[in-house]
MARBA-3410 file (N, C-alpha, C, O; in Angstrom, 1 decimal):
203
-11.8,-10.5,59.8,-11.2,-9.4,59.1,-10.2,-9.8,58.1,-9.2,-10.5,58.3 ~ -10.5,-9.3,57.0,-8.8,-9.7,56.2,-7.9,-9.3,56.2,-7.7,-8.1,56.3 ~ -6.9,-10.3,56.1,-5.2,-9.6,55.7,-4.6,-8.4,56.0,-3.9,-7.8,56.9 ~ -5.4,-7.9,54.5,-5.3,-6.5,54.1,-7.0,-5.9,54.3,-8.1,-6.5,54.1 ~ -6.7,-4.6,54.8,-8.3,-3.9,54.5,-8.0,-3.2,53.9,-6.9,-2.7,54.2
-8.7,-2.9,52.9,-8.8,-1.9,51.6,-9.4,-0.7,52.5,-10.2,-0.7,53.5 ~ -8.9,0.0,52.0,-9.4,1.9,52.7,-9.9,2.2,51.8,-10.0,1.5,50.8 ~ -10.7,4.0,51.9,-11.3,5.0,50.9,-10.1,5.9,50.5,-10.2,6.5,49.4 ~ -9.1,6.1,51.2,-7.8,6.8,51.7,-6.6,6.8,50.2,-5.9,5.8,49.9 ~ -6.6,7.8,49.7,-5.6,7.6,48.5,-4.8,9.2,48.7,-5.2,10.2,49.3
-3.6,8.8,47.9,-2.8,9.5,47.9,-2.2,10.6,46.6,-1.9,9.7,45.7 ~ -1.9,11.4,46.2,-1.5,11.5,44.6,-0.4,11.8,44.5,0.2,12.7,45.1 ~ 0.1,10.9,43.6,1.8,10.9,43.2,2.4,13.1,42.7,2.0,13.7,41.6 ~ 2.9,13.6,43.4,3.5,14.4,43.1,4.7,14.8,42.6,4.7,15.8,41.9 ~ 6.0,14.0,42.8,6.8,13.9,42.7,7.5,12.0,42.2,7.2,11.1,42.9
8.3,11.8,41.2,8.8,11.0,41.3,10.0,11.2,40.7,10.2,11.5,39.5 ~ 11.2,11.0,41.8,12.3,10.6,41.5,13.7,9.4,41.2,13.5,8.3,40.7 ~ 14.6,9.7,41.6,15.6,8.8,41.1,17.3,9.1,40.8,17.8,9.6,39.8 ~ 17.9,8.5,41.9,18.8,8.6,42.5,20.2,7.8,41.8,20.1,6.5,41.8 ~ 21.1,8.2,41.2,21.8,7.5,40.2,22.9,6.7,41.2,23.1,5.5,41.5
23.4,7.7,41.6,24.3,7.4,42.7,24.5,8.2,44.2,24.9,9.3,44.3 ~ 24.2,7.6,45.1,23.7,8.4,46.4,25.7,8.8,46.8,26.0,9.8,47.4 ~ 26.3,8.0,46.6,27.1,8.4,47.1,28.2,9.4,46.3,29.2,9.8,46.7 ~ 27.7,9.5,45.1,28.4,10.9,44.5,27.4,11.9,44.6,28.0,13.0,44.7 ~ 26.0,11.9,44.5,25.6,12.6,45.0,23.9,12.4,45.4,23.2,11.9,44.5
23.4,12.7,46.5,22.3,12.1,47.1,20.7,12.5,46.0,19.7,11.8,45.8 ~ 21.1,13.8,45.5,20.2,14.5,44.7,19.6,13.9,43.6,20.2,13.4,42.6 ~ 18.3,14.0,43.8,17.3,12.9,42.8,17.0,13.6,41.4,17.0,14.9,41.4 ~ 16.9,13.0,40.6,17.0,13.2,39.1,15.2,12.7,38.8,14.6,11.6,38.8 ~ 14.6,14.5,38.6,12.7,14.4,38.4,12.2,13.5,37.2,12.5,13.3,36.0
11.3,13.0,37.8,10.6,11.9,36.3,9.3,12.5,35.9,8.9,13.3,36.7 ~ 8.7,12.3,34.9,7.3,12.1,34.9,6.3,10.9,35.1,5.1,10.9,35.0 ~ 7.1,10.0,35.3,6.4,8.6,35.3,7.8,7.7,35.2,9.0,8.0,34.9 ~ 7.1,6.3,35.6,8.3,5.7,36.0,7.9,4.0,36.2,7.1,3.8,37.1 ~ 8.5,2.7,35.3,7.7,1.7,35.4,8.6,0.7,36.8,9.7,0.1,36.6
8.1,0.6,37.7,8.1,-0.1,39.0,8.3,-1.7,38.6,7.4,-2.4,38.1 ~ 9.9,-2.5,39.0,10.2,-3.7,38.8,10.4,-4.1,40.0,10.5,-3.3,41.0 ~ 10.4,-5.5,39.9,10.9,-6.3,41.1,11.9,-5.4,42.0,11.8,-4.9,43.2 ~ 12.8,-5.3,41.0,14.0,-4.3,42.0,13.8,-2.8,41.8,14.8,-2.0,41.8 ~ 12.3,-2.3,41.7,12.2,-0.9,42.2,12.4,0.1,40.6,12.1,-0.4,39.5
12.7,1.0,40.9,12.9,2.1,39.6,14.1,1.7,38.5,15.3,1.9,38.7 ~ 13.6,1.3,37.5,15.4,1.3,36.9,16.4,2.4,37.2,16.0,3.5,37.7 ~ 17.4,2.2,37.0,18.6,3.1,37.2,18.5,4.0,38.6,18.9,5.1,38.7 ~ 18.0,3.5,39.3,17.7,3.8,41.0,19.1,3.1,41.6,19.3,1.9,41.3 ~ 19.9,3.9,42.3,21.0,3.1,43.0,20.6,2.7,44.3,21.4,2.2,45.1
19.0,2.8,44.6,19.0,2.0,46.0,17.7,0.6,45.4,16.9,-0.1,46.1 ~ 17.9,0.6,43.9,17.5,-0.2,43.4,17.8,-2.1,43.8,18.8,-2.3,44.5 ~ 17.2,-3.4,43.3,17.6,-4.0,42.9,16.7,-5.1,44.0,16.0,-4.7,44.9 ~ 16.9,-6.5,43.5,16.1,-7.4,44.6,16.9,-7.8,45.9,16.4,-8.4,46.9 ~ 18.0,-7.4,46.0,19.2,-8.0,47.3,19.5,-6.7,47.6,19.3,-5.9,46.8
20.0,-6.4,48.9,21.4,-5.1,48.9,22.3,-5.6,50.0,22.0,-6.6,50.7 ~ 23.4,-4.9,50.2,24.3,-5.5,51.7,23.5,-4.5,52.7,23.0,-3.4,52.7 ~ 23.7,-5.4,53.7,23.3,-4.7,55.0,24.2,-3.6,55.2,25.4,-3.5,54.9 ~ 23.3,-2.7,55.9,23.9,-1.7,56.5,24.0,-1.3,58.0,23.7,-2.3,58.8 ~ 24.2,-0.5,58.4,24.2,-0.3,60.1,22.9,-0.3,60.8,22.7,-0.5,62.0
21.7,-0.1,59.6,20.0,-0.2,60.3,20.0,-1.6,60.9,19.4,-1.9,61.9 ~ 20.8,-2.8,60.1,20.3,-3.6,60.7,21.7,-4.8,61.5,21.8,-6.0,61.2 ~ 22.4,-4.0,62.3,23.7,-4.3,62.2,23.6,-5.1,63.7,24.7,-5.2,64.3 ~ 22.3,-5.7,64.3,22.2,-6.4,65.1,21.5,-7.7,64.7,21.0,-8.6,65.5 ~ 21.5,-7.8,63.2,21.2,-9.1,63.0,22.1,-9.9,61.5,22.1,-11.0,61.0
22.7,-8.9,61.3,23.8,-9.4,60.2,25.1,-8.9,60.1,25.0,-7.9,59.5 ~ 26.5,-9.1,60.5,27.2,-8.5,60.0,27.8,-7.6,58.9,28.4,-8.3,58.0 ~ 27.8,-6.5,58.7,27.8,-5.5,58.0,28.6,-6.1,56.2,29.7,-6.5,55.9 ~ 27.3,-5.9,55.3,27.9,-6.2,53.8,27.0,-7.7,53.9,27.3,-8.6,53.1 ~ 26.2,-7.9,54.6,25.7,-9.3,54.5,24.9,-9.1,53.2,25.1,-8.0,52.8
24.0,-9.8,52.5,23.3,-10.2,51.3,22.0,-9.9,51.9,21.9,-10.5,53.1 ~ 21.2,-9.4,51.6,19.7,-9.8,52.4,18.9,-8.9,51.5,19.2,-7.8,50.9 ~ 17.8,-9.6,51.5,16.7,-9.0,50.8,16.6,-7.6,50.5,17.3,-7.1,51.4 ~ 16.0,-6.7,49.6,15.8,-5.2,49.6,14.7,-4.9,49.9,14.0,-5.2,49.0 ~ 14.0,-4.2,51.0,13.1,-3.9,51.1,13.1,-2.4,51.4,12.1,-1.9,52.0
14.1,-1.6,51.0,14.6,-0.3,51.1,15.0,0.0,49.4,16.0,0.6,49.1 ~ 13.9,-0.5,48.5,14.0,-0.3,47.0,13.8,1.6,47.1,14.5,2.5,46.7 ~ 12.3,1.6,48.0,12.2,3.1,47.3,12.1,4.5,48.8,11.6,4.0,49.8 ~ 12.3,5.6,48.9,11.5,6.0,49.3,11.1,6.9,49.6,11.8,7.9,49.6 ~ 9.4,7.0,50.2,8.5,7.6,50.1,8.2,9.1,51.4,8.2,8.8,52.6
8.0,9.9,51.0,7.7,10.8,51.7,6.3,11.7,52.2,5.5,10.7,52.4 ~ 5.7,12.5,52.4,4.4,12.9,52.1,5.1,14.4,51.9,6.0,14.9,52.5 ~ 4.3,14.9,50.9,4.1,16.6,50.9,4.0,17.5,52.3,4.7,18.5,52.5 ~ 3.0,17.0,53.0,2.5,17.4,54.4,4.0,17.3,55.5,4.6,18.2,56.2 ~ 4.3,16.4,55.4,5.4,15.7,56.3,6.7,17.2,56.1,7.2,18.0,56.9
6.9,17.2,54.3,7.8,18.1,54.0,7.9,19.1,54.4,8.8,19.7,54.8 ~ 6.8,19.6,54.2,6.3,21.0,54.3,6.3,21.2,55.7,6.5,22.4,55.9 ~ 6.2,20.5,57.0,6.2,20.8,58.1,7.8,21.0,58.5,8.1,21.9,59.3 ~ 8.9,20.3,57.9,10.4,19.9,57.7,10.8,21.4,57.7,11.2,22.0,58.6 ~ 10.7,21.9,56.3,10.7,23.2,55.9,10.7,24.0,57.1,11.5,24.6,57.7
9.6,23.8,57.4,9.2,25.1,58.4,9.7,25.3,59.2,9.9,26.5,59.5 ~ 10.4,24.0,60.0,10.9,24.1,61.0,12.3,24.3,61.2,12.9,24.6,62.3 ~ 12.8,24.1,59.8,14.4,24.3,59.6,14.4,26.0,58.7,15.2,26.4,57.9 ~ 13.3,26.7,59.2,12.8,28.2,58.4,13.6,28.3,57.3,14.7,28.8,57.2 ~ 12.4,27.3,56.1,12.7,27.5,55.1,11.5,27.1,54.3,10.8,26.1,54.4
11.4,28.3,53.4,10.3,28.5,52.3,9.8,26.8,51.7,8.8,26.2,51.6 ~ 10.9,26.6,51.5,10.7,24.7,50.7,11.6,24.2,51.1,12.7,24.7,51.5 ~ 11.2,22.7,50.8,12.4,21.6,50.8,12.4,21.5,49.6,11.2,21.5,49.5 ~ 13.0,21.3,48.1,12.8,20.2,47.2,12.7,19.0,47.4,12.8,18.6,48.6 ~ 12.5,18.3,46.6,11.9,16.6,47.1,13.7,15.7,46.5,14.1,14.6,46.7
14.3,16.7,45.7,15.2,15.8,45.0,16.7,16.5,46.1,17.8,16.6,45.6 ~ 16.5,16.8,46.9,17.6,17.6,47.9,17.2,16.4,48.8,18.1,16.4,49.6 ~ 16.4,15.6,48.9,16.3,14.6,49.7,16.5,13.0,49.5,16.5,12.1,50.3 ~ 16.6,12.9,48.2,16.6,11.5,47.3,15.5,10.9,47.2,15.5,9.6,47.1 ~ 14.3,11.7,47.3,13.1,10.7,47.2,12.9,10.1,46.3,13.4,10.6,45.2
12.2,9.0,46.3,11.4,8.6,45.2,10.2,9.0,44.7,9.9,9.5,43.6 ~ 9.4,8.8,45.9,8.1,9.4,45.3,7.8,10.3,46.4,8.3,10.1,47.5 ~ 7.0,11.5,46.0,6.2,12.4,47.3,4.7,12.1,46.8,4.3,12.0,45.6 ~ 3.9,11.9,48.4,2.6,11.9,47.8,2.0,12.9,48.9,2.6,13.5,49.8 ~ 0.9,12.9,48.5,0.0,14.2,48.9,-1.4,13.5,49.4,-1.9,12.7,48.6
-1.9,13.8,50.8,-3.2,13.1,51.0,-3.6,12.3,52.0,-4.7,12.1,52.4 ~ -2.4,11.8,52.5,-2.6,11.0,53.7,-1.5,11.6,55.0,-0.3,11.8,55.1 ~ -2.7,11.7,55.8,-2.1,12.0,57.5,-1.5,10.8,58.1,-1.7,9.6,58.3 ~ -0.3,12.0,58.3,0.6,10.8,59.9,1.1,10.0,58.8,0.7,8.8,59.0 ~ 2.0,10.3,57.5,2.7,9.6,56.5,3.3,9.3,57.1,3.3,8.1,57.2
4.1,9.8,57.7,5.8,8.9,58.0,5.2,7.7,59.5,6.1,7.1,60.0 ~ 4.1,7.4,59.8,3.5,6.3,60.6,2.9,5.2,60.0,2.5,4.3,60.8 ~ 2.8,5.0,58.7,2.4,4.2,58.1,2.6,3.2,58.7,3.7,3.3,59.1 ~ 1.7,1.5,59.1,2.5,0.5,59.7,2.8,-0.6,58.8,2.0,-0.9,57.9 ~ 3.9,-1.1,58.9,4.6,-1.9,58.5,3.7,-2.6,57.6,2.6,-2.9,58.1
3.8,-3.2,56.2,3.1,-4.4,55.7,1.6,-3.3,55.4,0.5,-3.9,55.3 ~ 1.6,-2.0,55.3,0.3,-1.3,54.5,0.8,-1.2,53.0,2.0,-1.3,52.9 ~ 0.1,-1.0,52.1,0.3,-1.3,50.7,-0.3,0.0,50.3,-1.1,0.7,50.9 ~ 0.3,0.2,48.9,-0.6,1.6,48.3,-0.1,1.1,46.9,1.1,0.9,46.6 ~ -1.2,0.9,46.0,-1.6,0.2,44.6,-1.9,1.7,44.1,-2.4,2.6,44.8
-1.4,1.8,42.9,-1.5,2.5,41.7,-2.8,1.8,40.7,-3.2,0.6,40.7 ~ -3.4,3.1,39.9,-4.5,2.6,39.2,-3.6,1.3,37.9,-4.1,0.7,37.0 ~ -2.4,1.3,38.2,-2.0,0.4,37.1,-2.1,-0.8,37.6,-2.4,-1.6,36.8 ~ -1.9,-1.3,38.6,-1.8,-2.4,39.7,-0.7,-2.2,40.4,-0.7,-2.5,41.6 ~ 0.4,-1.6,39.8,1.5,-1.0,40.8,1.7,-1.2,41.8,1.2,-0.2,42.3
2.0,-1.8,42.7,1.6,-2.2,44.1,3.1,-1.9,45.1,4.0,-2.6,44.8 ~ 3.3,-1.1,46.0,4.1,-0.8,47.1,4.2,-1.4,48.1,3.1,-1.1,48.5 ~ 4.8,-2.0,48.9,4.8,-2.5,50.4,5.9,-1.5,51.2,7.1,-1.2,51.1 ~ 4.7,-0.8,52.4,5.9,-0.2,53.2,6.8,-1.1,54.0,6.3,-1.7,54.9 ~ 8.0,-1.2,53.7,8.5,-1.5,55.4,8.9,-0.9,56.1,9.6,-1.9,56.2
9.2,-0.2,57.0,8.9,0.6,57.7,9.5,2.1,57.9,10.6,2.3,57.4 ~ 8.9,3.1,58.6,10.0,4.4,58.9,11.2,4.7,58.5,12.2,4.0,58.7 ~ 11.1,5.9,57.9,12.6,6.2,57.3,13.0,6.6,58.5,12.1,6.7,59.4 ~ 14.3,6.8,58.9,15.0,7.6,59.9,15.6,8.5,59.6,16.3,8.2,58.6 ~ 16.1,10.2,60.1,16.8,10.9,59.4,18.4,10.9,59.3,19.1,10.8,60.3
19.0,11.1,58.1,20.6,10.8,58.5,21.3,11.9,57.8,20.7,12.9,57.4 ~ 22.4,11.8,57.6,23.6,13.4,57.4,23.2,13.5,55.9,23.2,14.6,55.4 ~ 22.7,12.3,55.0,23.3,12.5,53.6,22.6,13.6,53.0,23.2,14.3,52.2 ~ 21.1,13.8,53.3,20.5,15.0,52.8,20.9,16.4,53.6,20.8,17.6,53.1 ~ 21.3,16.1,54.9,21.9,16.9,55.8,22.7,17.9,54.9,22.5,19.1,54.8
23.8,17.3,54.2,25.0,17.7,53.2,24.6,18.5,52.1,25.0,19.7,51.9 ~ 23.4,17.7,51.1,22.7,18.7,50.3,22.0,20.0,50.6,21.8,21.0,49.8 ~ 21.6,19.9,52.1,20.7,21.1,52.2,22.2,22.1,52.5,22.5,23.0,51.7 ~ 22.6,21.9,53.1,23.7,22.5,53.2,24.6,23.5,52.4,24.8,24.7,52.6 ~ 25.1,22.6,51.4,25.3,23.1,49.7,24.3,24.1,49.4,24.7,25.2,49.2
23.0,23.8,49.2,22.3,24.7,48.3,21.8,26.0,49.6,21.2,27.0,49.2 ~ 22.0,25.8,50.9,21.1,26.7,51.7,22.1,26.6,52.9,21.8,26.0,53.9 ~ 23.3,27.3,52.7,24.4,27.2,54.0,23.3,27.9,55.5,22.3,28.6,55.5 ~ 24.0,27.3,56.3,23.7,27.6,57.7,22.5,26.3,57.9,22.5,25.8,59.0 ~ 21.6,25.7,57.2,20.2,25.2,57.3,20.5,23.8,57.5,19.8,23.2,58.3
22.0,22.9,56.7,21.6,21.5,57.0,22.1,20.9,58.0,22.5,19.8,57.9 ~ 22.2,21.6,59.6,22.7,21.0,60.4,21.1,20.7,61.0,20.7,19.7,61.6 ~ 20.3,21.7,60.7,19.1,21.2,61.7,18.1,20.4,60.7,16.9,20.6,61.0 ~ 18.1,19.8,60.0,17.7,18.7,59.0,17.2,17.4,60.5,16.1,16.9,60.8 ~ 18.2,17.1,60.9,17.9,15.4,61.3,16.8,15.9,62.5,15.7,15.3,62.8
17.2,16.9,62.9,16.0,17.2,64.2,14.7,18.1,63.9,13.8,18.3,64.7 ~ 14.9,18.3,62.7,13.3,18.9,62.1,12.9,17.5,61.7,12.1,17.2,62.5 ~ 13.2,16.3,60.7,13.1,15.6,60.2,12.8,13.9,61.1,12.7,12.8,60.6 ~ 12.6,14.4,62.6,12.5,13.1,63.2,11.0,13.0,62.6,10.4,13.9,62.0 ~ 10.7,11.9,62.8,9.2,11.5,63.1,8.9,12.1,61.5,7.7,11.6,61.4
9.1,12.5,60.5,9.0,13.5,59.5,9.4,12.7,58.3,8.7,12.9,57.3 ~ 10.5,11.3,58.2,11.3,11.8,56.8,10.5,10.6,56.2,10.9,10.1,55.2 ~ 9.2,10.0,56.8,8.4,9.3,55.2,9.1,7.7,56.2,9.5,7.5,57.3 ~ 8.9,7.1,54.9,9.0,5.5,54.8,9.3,4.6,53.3,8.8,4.5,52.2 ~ 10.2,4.2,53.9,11.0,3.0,52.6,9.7,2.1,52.2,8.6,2.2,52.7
10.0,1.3,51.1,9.3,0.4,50.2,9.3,-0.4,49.5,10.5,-0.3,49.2 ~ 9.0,-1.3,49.0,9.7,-2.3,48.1,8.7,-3.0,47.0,7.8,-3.6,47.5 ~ 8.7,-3.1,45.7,7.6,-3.3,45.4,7.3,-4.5,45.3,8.1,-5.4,45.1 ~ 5.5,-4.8,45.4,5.2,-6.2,45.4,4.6,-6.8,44.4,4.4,-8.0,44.4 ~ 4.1,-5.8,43.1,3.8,-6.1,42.3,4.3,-4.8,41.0,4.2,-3.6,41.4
4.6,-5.1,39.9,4.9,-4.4,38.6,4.2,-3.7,38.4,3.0,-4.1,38.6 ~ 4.2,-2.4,37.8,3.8,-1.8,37.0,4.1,-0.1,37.0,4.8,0.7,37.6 ~ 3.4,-0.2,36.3,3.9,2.1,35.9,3.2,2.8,36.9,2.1,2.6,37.3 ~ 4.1,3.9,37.3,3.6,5.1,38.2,3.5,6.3,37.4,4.0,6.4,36.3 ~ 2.9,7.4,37.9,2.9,8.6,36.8,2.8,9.9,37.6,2.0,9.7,38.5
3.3,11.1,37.6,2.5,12.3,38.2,1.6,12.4,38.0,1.2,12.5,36.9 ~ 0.6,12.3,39.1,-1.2,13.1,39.4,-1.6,11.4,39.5,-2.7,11.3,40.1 ~ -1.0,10.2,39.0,-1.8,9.1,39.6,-2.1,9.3,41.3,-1.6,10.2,42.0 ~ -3.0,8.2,41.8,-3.6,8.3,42.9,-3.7,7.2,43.3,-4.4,6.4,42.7 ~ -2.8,6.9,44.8,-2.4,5.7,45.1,-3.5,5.2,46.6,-3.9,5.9,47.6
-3.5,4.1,46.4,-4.8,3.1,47.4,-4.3,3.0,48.6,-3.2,2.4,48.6 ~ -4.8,3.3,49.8,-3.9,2.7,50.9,-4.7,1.6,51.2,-5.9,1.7,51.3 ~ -3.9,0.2,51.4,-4.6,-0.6,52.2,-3.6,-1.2,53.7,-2.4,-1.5,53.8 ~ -4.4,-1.2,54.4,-4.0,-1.7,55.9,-4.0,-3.3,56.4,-4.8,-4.2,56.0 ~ -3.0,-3.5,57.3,-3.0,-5.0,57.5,-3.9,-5.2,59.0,-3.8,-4.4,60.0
-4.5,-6.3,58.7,-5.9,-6.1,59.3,-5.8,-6.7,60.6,-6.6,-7.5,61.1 ~ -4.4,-6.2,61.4,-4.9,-6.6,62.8,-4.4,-5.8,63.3,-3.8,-4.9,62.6 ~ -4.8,-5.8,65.1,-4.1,-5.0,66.0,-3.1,-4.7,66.1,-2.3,-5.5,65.7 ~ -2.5,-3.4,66.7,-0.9,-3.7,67.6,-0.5,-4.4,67.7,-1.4,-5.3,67.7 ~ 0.6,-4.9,68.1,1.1,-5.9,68.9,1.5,-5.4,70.6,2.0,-4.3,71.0
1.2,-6.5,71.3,1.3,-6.0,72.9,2.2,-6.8,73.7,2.4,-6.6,74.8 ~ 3.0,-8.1,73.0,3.7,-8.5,73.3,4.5,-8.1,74.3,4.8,-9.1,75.0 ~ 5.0,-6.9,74.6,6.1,-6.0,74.8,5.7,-6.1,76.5,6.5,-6.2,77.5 ~ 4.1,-5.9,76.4,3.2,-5.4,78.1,2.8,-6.8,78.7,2.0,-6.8,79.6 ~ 3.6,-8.2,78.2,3.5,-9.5,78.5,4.2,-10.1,79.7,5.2,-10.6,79.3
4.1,-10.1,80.5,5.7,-10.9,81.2,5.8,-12.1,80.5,5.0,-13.0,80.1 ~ 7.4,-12.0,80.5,7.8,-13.8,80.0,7.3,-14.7,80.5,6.8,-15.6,79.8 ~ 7.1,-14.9,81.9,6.2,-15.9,82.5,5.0,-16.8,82.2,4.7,-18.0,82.4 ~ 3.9,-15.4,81.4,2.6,-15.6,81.5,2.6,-15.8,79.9,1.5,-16.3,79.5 ~ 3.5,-15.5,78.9,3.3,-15.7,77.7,4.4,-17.1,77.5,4.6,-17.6,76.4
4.7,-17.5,78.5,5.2,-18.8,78.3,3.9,-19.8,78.6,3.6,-20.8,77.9 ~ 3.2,-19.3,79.5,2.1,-20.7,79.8,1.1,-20.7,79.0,0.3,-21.6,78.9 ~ 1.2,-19.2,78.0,-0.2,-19.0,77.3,-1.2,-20.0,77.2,-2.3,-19.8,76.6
END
């Protein structure tokens, strides 16, 4: 089996945004298209090839360490949103009340994507997920603002729900209505977990 397996499974770019400064304000600024670099979207503030660590990973670096970006972009599904909404009873989410980058439309169980699946643009554009977004206060605040009473129940409509970060692995342009490739990494689970130390010592 290879690496990667190419699927039939595509997605279509609906949304693409971009976030200037998350921490003045989280709200994404709409594109029509958007050319994808090493370090992600230009003028993307979760842009760039490095970033400091943050508290996701605050058991293997102390906090502001230097490490790779693999949290350049991220991605949500339409489906995903739309169930968000519902549950926080409300007609819509916008996609830029959330800081996305991109929303796509088409593929089931988006926010499950596993780790190391890829989704290529007809440009060569190429994405690498790394893994699960998790939900946190900062969109919490926006919904808030624009729809009082609604952004406390954000993080608990939004488990399991808010998509998956990205990082890109190859250049090129994205567009509204392109239609993105999913390809899968071509092995099992891992079961390590259902091992005893014992028996995976003598392997």
């Amino acid at each position: 089996m290879p690496a990667l397996v190419p699927t039939d499974i595509t997605a279509r770019i609906t949304w693409i945004g971009r976030v200037a400064d998350s921490a003045a304000d989280l709200r994404a600024e709409g594109l029509n298209a958007a050319e994808l670099t090493f370090g992600g979207i230009a003028g993307e503030c979760h842009g760039g090839e490095t970033r400091l660590s943050c508290s996701r990973v605050i058991d293997l670096y102390p906090r502001g360490t230097v490490i790779r970006n693999v949290r350049q972009l991220s991605i949500l599904s339409a489906e995903d949103m739309a169930e968000i909404a519902a549950a926080m009873e409300l007609e819509a989410l916008p996609p830029a009340w959330l800081g996305a980058s991109l929303v796509l439309e088409g593929i089931a169980d988006f926010s499950h994507l596993p780790p190391s699946a890829r989704l290529q643009a007809p440009s060569g554009a190429t994405l690498t997920v790394d893994m699960q977004n998790l939900p946190c206060n900062l969109p919490a605040r926006v919904i808030e603002r624009e729809q009082p009473g609604h952004g406390r129940s954000f993080k608990r409509a939004a488990e399991g729900r808010r998509g998956v970060t990205a990082w890109v692995e190859r250049e090129g342009r994205i567009a509204l209505g392109d239609r993105l490739r999913l390809f899968l990494p071509g092995q099992r689970g891992w079961r390590g977990m259902e091992v005893p130390a014992t028996e995976a010592a003598e392997g």
